[in-house]
TORROLO-654631 format. One line per field, with one value per residue (C-alpha): x, y, z; residue number from 0; residue in three letters. Coordinates in nm, 2 decimals, always signed. Layout:
// residues N
px: (X; ...)
py: (Y; ...)
pz: (Z; ...)
nr: (NUM; ...)
rest: (ALA; ...)
***
This chain:
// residues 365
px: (-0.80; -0.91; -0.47; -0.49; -0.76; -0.62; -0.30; -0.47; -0.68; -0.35; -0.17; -0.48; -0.45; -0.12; -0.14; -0.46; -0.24; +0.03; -0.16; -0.33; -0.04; +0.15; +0.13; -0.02; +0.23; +0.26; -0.06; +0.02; -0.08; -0.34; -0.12; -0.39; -0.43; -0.26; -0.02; -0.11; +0.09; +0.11; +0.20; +0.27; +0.01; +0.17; +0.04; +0.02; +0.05; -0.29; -0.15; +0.01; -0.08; +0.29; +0.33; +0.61; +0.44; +0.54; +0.22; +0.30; +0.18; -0.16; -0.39; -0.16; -0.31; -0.07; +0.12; +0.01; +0.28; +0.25; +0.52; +0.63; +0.62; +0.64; +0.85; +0.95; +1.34; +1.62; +1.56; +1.23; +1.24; +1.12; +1.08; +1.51; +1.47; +1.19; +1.32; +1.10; +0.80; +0.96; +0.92; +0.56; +0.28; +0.06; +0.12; -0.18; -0.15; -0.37; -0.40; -0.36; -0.30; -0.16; -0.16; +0.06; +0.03; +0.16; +0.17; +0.02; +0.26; +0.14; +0.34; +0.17; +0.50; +0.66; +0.93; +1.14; +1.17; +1.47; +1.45; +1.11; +1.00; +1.04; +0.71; +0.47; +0.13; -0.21; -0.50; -0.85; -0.84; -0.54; -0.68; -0.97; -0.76; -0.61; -0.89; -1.04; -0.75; -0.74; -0.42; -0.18; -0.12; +0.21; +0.25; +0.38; +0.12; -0.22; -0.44; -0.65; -0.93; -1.04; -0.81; -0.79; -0.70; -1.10; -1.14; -0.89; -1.04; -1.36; -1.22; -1.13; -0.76; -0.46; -0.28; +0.07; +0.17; +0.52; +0.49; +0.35; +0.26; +0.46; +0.73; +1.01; +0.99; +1.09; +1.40; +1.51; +1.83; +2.01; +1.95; +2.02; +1.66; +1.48; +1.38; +1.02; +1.18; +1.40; +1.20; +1.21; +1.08; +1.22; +1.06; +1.26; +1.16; +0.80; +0.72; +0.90; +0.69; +0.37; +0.48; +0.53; +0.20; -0.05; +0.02; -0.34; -0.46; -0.58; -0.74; -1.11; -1.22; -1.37; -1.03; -0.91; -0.81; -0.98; -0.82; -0.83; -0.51; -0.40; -0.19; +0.12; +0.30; +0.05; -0.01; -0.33; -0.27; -0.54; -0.63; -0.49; -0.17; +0.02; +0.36; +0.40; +0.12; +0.15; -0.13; -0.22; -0.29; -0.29; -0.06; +0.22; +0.18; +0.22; +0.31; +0.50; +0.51; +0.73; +0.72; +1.03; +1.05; +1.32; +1.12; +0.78; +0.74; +0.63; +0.88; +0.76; +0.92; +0.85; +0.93; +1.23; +1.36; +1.33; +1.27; +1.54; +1.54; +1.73; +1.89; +1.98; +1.92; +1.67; +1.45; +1.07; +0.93; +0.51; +0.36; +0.00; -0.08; -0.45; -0.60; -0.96; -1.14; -1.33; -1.43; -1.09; -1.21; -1.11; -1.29; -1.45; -1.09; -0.97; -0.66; -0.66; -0.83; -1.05; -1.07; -1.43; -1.40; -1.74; -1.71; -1.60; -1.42; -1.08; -0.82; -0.59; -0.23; +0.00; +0.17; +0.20; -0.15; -0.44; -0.85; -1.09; -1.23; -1.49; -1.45; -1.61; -1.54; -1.86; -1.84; -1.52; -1.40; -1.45; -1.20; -1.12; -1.23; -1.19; -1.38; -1.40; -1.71; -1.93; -1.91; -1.71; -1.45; -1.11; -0.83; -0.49; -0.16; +0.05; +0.28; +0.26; +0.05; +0.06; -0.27; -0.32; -0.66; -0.74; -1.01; -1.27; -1.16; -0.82; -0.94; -0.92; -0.52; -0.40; -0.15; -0.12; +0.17; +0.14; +0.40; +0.53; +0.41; +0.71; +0.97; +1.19; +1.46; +1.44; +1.34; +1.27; +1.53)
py: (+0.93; +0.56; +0.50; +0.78; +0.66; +0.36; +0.47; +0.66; +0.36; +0.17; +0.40; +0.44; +0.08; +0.05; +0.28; +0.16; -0.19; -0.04; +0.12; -0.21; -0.38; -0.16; -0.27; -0.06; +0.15; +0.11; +0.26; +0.60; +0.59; +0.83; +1.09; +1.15; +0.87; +0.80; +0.54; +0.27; +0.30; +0.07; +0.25; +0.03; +0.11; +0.17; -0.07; +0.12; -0.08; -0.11; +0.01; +0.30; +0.43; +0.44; +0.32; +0.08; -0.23; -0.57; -0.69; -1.06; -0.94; -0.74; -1.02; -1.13; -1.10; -0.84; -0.99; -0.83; -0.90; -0.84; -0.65; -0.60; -0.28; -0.25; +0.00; -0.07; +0.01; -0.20; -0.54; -0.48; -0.19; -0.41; -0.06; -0.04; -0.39; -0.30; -0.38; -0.38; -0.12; +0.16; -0.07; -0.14; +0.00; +0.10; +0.01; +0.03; +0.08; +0.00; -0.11; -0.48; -0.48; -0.28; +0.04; -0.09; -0.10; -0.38; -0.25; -0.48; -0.40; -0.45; -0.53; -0.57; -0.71; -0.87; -0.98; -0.63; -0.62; -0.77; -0.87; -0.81; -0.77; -0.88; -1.09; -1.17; -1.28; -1.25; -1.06; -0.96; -0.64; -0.71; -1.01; -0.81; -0.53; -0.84; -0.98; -0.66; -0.70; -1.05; -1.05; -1.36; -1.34; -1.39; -1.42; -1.62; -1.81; -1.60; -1.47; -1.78; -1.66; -1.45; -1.48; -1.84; -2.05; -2.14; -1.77; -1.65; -1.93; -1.85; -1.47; -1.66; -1.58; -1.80; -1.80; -1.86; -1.92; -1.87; -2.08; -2.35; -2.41; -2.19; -2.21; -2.26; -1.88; -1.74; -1.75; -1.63; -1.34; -1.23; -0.86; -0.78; -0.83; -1.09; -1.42; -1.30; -1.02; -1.18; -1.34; -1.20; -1.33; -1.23; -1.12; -1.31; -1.64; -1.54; -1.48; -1.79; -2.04; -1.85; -1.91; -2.30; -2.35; -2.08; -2.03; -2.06; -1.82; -1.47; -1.20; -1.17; -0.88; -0.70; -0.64; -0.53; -0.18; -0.04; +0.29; +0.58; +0.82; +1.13; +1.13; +1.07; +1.42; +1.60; +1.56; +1.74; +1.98; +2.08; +2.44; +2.35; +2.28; +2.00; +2.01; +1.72; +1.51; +1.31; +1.02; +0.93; +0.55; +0.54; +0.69; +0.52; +0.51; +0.79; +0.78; +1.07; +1.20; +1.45; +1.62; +1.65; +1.87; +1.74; +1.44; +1.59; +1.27; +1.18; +1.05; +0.80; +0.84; +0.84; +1.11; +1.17; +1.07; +0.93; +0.51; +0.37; +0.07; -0.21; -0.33; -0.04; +0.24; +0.43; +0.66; +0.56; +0.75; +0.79; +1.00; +0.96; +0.96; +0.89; +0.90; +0.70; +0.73; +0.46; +0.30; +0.07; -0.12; -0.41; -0.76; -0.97; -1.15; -0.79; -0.78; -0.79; -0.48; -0.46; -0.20; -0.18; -0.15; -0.06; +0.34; +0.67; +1.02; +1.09; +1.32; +1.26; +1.43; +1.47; +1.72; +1.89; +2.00; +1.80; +1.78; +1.59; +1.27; +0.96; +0.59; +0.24; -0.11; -0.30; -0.63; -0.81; -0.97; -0.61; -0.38; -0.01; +0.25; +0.65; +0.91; +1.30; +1.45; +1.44; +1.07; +1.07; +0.83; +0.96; +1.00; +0.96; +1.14; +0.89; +0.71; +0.47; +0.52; +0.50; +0.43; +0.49; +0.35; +0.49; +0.54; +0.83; +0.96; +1.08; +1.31; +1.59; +1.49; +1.46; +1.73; +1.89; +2.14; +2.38; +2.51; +2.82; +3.10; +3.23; +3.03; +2.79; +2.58; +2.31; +2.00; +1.76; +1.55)
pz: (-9.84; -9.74; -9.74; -9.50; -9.24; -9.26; -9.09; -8.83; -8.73; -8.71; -8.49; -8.27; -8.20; -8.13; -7.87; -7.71; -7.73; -7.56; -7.29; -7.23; -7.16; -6.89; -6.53; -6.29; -6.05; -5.68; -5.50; -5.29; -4.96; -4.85; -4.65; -4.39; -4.26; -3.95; -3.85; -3.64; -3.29; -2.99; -2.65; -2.38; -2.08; -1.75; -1.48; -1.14; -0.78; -0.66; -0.29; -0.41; -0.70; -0.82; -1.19; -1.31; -1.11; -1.25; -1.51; -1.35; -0.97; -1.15; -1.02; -0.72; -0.32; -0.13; +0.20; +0.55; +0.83; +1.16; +1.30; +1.68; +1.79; +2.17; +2.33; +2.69; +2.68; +2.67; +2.58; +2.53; +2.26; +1.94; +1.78; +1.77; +1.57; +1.32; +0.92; +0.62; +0.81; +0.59; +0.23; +0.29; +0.10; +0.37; +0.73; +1.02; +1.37; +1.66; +2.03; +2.11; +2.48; +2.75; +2.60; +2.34; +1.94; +1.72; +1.27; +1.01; +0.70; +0.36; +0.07; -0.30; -0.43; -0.09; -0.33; -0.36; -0.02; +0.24; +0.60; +0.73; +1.13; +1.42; +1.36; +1.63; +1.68; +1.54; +1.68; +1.56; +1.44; +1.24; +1.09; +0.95; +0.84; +0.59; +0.53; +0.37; +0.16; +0.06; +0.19; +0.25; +0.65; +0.82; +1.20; +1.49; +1.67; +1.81; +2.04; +2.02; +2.28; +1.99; +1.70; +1.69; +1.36; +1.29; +1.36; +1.01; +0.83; +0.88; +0.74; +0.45; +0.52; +0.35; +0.67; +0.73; +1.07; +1.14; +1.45; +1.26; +0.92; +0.76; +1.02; +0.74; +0.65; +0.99; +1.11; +1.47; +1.44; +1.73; +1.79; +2.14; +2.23; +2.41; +2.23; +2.15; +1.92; +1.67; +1.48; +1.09; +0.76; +0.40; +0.10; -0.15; +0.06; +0.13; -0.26; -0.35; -0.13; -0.28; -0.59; -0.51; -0.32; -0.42; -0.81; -0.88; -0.64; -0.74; -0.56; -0.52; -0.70; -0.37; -0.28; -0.64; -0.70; -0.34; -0.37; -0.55; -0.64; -0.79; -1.05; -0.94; -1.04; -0.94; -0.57; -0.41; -0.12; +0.11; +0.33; +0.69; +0.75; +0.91; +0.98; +1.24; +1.37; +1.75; +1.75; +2.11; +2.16; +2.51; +2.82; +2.69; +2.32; +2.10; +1.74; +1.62; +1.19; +1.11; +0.79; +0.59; +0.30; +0.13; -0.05; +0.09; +0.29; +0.72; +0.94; +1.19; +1.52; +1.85; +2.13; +2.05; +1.77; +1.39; +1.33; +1.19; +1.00; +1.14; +0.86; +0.65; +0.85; +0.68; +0.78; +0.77; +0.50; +0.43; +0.13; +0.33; +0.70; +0.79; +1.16; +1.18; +1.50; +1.63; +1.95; +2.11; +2.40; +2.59; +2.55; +2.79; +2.89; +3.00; +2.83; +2.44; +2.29; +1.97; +1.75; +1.57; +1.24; +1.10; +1.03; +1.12; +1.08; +1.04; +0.92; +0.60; +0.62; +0.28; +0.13; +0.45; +0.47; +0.61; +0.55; +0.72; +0.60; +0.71; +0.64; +0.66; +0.66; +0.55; +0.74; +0.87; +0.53; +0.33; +0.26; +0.47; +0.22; +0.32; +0.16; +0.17; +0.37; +0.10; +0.05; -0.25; -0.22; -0.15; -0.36; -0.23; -0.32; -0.50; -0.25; +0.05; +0.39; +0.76; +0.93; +1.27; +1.43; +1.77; +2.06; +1.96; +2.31; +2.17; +1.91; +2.12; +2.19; +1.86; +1.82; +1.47; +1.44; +1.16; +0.96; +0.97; +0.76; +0.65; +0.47; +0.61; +0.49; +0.81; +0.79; +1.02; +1.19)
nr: (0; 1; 2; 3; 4; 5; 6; 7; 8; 9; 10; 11; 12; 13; 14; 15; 16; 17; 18; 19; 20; 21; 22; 23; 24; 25; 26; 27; 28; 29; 30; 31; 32; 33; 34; 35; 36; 37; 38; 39; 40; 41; 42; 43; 44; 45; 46; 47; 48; 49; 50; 51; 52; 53; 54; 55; 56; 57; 58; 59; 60; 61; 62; 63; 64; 65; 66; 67; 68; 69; 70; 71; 72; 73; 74; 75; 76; 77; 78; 79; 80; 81; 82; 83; 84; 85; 86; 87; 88; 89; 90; 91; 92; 93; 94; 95; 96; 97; 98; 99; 100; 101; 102; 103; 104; 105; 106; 107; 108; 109; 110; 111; 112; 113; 114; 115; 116; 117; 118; 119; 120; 121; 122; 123; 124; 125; 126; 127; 128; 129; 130; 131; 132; 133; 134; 135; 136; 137; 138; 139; 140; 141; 142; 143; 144; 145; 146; 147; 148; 149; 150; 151; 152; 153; 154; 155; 156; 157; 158; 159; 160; 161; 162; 163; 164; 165; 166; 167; 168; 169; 170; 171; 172; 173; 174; 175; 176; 177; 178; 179; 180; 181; 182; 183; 184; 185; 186; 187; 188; 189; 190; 191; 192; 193; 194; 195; 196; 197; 198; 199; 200; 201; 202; 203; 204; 205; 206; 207; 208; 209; 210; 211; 212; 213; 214; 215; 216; 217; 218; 219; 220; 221; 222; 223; 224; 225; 226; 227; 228; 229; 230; 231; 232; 233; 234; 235; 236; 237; 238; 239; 240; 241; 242; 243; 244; 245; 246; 247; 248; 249; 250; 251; 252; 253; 254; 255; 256; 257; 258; 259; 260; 261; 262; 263; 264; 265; 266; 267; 268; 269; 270; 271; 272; 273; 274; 275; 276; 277; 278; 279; 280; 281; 282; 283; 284; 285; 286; 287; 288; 289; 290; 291; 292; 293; 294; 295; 296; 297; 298; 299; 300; 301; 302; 303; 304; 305; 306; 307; 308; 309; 310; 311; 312; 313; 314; 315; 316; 317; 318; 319; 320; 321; 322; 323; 324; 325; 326; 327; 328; 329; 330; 331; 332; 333; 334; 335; 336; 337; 338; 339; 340; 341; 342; 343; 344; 345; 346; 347; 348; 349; 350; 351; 352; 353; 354; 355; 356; 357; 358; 359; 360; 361; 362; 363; 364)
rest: (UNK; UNK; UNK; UNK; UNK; UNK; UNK; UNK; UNK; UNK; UNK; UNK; UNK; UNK; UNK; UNK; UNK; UNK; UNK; UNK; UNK; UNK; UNK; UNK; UNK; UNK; UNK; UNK; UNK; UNK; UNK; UNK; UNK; UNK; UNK; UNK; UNK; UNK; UNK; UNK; UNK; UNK; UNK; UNK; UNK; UNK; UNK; UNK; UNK; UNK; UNK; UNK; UNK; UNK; UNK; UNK; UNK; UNK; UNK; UNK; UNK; UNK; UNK; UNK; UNK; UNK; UNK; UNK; UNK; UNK; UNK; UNK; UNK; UNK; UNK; UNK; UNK; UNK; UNK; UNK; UNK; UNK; UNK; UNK; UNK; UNK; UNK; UNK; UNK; UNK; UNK; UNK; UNK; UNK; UNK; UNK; UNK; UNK; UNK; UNK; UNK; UNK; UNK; UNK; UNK; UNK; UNK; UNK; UNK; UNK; UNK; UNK; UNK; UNK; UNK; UNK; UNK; UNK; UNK; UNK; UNK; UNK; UNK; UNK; UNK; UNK; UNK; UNK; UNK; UNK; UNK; UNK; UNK; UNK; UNK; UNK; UNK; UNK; UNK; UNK; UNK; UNK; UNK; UNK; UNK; UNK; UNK; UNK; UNK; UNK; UNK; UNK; UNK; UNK; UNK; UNK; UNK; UNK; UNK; UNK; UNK; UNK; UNK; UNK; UNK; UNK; UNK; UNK; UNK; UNK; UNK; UNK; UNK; UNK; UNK; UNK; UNK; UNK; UNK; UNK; UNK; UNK; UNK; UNK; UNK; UNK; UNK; UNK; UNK; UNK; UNK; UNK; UNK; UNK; UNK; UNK; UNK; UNK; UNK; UNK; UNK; UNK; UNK; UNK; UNK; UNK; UNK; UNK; UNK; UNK; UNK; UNK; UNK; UNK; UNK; UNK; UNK; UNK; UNK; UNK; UNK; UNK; UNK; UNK; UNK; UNK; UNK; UNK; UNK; UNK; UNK; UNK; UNK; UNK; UNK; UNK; UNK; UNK; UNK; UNK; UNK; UNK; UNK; UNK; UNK; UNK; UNK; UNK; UNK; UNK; UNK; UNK; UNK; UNK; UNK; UNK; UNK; UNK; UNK; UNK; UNK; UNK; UNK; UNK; UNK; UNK; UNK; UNK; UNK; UNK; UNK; UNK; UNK; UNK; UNK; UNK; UNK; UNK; UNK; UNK; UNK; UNK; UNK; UNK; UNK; UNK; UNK; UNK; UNK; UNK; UNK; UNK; UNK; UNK; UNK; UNK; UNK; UNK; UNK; UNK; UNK; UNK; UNK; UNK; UNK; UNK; UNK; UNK; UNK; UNK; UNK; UNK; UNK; UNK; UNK; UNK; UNK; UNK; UNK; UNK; UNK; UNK; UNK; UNK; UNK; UNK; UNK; UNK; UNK; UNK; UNK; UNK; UNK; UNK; UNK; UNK; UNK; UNK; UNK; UNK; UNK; UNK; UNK; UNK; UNK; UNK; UNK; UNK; UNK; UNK; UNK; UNK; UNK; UNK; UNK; UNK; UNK; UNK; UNK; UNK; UNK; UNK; UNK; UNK; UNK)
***
């Protein structure tokens, strides 16, 4: 009997040996918990609200050029010559003089775009229109009565003069036009010499991310409709925005027919058109005109539909912000705008064609 326990002690210990000295097997990995994934974020232009915009211009100021946009005929059309309005992200137009407009285009990334103009010279309104922006300024010489260079200093403005300090960005092309219209810039060159002398400059976070947007695939659409919109400046200035249902976009023209652009003959394409009302008046000198950019009411056009709307401009150096009636701020369909900025006076002559009711396959030409 003791022979026997003896053996079963044995064997008990062997096996409790045996069992010591196995490794342990690989551990199994819980099978709910999930996997760690890293999704790239899409960075969306701060003008637009379009995504795919370049992570290097995120903290970048925008470029506001002012473009020539007098219409007199002949050799004094500069609207036959415009290149690059079509490219910008938003583009505003108001009264300078005479009854006639000059555009302030906007460019978040100046660098994708070609030729650019023709460029002429600063005045007031414009400068705080880029100002609100924190935008880099490019002109030829000013109105220096009340635009003058202490005047965009004193707006905080990084200027660059294409008459002077900046004069190696400009370069005069023969168009057909007299001498005051052929003056152009180019985005490749304009990004470059910021690059070289205003690396370290950023933009001030007042100006950061100012507006809001829909998603971009799922564009809002409002009650009243708006097929093409004329904008009354003055007796000879009127700004005409066609829509075309093809890419759901406005057409600027101007009586009677589409802007081309100069260079590569494209059509003039805006997702958003907004009207702001305000008071345009002339100053003391009698000839340059001001637009006062403190607040107002407006109308916002996309989609071929319209709403009403109100915005404000808190101080010179602030940024133009629109909002719906209630005060909430507004968002904007996806896409670049056209601005247009005129007298109080002319609300009751903006003319708003609706579309038809019943379906049509016409768009406009």
């Amino acid at each position: 009997m003791k022979r026997v326990l003896s053996i079963i002690l044995a064997v008990s210990l062997c096996c409790c040996l045996a069992s010591c000295g196995k490794k342990a097997g690989p551990k199994i990995k819980d099978k709910t918990t999930s996997a760690t994934t890293t999704t790239k974020a899409k960075i969306y232009n701060p003008l637009t609200g379009i995504s795919g915009y370049s992570s290097k211009m995120v903290d970048k100021k925008p470029v506001a050029v002012m473009i020539n946009n007098v219409n007199g005929g002949g050799n004094y059309n500069a609207q036959a010559i415009q290149a690059g309005v079509g490219e910008a992200d938003m583009v505003f137009e108001t009264l300078v003089e005479g009854g006639i407009t000059r555009l302030l285009a906007v460019y978040a990334d100046i660098s994708k775009v070609g030729q650019i103009g023709s460029i002429r010279s600063a005045r007031i309104s414009y400068a705080q229109l880029a100002a609100g922006l924190d935008a880099y300024y490019i002109h030829c010489l000013a109105d220096n009565k009340y635009c003058s260079t202490g005047y965009r200093s004193g707006l905080g403005l990084v200027d660059l003069d294409l008459g002077s300090n900046a004069s190696s960005l400009g370069k005069r092309i023969s168009n057909g036009m007299a001498t005051e219209h052929t003056l152009y810039t180019f985005g490749d060159k304009v990004a470059k010499l910021i690059d070289d002398k205003y690396s370290n400059k950023k933009i001030k976070e007042s100006a950061r991310n100012v507006y809001k947007f829909n998603d971009e695939n799922n564009p809002e659409q409002f009650s009243k409709s708006a097929k093409n919109i004329a904008v009354r400046y003055s007796d000879t200035q009127t700004t005409y925005l066609r829509y075309n249902s093809d890419d759901k976009k406005y057409i600027r023209g101007n009586r009677n027919e589409n802007m081309l652009d100069y260079v590569s003959g494209k059509k003039e394409k805006f997702k958003n058109v907004l009207v702001l009302f305000t008071s345009v008046h002339e100053l003391p000198d009698h000839h340059h005109m001001k637009s006062e950019l403190n607040s107002g009411t407006g109308y916002y056009f996309s989609e071929e539909t319209y709403k009403e709307i109100k915005w404000s401009k808190d101080g010179e150096t602030k940024p133009l912000k629109f909002f719906d009636t209630d005060g909430k701020d507004l968002k904007l369909n996806a896409g670049n705008s056209y601005i247009c900025i005129t007298d109080t006076s002319n609300k009751s002559k903006i003319n708003i064609e609706s579309a038809p009711t019943t379906a049509s396959t016409s768009t406009a030409q």
